[in-house]
Each structure stands twice: as C-alpha cells, then as structure tokens.
C-alpha positions as CSV (number, residue, x, y, z in Angstrom):
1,X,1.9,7.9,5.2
2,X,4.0,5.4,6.7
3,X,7.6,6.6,7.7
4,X,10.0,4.6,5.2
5,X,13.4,4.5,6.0
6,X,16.1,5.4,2.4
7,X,19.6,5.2,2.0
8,X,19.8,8.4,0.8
9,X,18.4,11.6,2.4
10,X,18.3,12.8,-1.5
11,X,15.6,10.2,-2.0
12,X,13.3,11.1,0.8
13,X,13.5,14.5,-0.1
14,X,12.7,13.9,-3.5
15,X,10.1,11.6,-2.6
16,X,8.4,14.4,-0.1
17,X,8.7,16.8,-2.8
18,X,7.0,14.7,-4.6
19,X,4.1,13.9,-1.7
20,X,3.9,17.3,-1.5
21,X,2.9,18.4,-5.5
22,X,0.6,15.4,-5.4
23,X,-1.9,16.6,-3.2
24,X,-1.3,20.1,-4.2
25,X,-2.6,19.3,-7.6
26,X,-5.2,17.5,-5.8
27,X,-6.1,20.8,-4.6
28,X,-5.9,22.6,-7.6
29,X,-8.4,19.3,-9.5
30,X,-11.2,19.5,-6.8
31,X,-11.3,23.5,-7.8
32,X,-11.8,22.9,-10.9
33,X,-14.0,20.3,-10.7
34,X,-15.9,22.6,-8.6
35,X,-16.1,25.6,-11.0
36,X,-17.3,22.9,-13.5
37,X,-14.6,23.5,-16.1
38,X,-14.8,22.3,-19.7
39,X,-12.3,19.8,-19.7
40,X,-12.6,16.4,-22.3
41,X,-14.2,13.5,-20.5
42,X,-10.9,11.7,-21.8
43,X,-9.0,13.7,-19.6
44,X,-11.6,14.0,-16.4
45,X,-11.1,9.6,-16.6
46,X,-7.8,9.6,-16.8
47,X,-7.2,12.7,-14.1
48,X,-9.6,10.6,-11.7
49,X,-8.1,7.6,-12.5
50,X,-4.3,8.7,-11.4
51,X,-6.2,10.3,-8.3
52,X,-7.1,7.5,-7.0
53,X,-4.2,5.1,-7.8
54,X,-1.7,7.8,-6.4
55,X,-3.6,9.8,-3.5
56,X,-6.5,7.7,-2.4
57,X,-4.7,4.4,-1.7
C-alpha cells in the first residue's frame, strides 16, 4: 500500500490497525471457505463482495 502522509499520527495508526484486521479476517474467510462451511449464499455475496472492494483493489 502506498505510504500516505496524515496530520495526525492517531489516524495512521488507526488506519494500520485497521489494514491490519482486514486481511486478518481475510485469513480467517479463505479458512472457512476452505472447510466448506454452511454459510447463506446471502452472506458468501456480500462477504466476497466487500473482499474485493476493500482487499483486492
């Protein structure tokens, strides 16, 4: 990710904290996805959907 430069040191660490739960529940969704849990297809879209707008670029 491109180095952005804040006004406040708060706001980068909030937004690194942030970086940082993102791809750990990233993680965690590929593990499930691999033990083939039951989850609604509703969910599955929407989980996928905010994958890719927020992690994949």
């Amino acid at each position: 990710m491109d180095e952005l430069v804040y006004k406040y040191n708060g706001a980068k660490a909030l937004v690194a904290l942030h970086e940082i739960h993102l791809r750990s529940f990233y993680k965690t969704w590929q593990e499930a996805k691999k033990l083939e849990l039951n989850f609604p297809k509703p969910l599955i879209l929407i989980i996928n959907l905010w994958i890719h707008y927020y992690i994949i670029f």
